[in-house]
C-alpha positions as a Markdown table, in Angstrom:
| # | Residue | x | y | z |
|---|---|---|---|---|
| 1 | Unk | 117.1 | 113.2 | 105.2 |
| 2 | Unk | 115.0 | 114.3 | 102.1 |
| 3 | Unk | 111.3 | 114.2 | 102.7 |
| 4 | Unk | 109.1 | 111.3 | 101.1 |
| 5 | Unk | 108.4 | 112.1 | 97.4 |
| 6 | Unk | 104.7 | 113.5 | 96.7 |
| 7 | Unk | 102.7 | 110.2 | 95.4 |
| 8 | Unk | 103.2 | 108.8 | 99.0 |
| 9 | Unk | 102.5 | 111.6 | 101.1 |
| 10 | Unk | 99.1 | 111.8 | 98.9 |
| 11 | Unk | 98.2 | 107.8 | 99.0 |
| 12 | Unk | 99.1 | 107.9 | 102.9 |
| 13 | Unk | 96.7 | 110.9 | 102.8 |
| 14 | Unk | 94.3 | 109.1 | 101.1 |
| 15 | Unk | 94.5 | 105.4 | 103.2 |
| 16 | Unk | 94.1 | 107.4 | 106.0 |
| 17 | Unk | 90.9 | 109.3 | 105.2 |
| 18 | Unk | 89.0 | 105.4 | 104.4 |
| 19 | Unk | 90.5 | 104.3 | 107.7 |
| 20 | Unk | 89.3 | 107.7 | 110.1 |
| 21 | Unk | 86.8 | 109.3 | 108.4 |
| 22 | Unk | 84.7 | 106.6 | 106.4 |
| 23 | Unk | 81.7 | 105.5 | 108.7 |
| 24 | Unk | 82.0 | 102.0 | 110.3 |
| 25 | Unk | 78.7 | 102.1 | 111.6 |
| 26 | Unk | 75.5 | 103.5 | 111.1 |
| 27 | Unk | 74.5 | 106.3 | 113.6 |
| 28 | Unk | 72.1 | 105.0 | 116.0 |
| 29 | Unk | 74.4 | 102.5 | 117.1 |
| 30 | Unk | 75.9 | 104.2 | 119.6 |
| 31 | Unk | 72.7 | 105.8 | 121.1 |
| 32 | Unk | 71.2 | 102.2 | 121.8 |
| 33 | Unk | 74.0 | 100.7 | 123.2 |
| 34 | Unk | 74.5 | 104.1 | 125.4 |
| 35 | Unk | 70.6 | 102.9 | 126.6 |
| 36 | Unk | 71.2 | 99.6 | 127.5 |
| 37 | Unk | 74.5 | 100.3 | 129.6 |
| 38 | Unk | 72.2 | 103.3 | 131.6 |
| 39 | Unk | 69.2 | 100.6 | 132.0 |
| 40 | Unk | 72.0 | 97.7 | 133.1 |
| 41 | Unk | 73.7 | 100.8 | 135.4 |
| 42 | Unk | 70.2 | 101.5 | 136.7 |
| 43 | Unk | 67.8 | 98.0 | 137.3 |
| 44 | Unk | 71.1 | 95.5 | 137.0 |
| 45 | Unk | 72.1 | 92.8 | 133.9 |
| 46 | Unk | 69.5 | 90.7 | 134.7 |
| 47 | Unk | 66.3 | 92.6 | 134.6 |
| 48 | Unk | 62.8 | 91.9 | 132.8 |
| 49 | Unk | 62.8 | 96.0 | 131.7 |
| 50 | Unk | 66.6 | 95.4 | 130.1 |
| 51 | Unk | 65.2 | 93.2 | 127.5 |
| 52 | Unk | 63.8 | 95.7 | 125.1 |
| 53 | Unk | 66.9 | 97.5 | 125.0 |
| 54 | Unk | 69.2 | 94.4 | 124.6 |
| 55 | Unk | 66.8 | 93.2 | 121.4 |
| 56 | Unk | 67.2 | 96.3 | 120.3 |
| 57 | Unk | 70.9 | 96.8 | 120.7 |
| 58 | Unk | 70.5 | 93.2 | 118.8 |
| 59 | Unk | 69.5 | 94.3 | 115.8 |
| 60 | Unk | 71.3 | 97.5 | 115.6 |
| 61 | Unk | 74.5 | 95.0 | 116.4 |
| 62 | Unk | 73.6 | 93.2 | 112.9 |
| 63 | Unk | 72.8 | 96.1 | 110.8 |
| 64 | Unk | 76.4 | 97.5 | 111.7 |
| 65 | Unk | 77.7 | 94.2 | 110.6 |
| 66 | Unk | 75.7 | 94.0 | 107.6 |
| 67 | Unk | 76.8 | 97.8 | 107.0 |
| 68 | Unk | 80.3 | 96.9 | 107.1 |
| 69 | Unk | 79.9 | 94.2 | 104.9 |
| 70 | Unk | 78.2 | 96.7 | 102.2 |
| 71 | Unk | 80.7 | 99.3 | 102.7 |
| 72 | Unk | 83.8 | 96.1 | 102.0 |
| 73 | Unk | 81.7 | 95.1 | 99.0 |
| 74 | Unk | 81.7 | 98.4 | 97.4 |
| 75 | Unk | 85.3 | 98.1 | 97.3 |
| 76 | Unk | 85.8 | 102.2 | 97.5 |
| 77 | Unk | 89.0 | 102.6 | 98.8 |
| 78 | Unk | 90.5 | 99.7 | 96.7 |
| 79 | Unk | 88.9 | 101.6 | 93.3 |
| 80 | Unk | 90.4 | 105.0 | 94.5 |
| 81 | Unk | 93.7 | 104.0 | 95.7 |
| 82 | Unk | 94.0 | 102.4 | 91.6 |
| 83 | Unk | 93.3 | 105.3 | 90.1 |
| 84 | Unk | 95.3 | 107.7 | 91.4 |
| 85 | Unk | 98.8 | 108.5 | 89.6 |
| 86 | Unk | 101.6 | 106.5 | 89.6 |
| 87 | Unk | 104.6 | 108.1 | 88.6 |
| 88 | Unk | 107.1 | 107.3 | 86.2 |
| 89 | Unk | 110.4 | 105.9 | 86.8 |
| 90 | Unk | 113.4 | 106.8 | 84.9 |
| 91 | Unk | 113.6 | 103.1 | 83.9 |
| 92 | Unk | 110.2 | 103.0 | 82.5 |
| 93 | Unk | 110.7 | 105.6 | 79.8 |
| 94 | Unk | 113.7 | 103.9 | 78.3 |
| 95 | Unk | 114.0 | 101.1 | 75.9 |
| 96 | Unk | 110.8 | 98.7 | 74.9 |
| 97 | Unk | 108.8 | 100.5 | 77.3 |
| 98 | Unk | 109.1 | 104.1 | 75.0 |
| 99 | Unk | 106.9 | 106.2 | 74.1 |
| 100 | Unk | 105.9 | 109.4 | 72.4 |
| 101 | Unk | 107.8 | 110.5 | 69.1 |
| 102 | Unk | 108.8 | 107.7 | 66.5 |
| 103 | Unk | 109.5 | 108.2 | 63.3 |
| 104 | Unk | 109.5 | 105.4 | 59.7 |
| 105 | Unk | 112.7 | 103.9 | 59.2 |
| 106 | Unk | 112.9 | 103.6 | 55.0 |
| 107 | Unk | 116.6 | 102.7 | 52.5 |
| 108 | Unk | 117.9 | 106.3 | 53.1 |
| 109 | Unk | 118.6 | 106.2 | 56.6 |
| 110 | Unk | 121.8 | 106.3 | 57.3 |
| 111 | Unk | 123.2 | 107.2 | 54.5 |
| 112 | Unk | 124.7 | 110.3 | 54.0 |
């Protein structure tokens, strides 16, 4: 079997960079919530000196949401995946769809 033609190696290439390498989150995200497991780990869900860390992991939870949100709104992927090349089919060269050299039809064509 023939391997897959070039444009969708390249847009698979590309999909898969927005869905692994594109930030879902900001960065601190990850060291809060790290906190707040140690502190539940270490005193128990329930504890008075948890709370702090639970507001805390809180906000970060609805500035990650608010980041995805931005990130979806930019619409980057959907703005790159459009302009990269489509190729051109054999079918879309011929006929109405022609293009390139045309040349003025006038009373002597034809004739010879």
């Amino acid at each position: 079997m023939a391997p897959p033609p070039k444009y969708v190696i390249s847009r698979k290439l590309v999909k898969r960079f927005f869905d692994k390498y594109l930030p879902r989150q900001p960065m601190d995200v990850q060291n809060e919530s790290g906190k707040l497991m140690k502190c539940w780990q270490q005193y128990g869900i329930d504890d008075p000196r948890c709370k702090e860390y639970e507001v805390l992991y809180d906000h970060m939870y609805t500035l990650t949401r608010n980041y995805r949100a931005k990130i979806e709104g930019l619409r980057i992927k959907e703005d790159v995946m459009g302009a990269l090349n489509r190729p051109k089919y054999h079918s879309e060269v011929k006929g109405r769809w022609r293009t390139g050299k045309t040349t003025e039809w006038d009373v002597y064509d034809g004739v010879q």
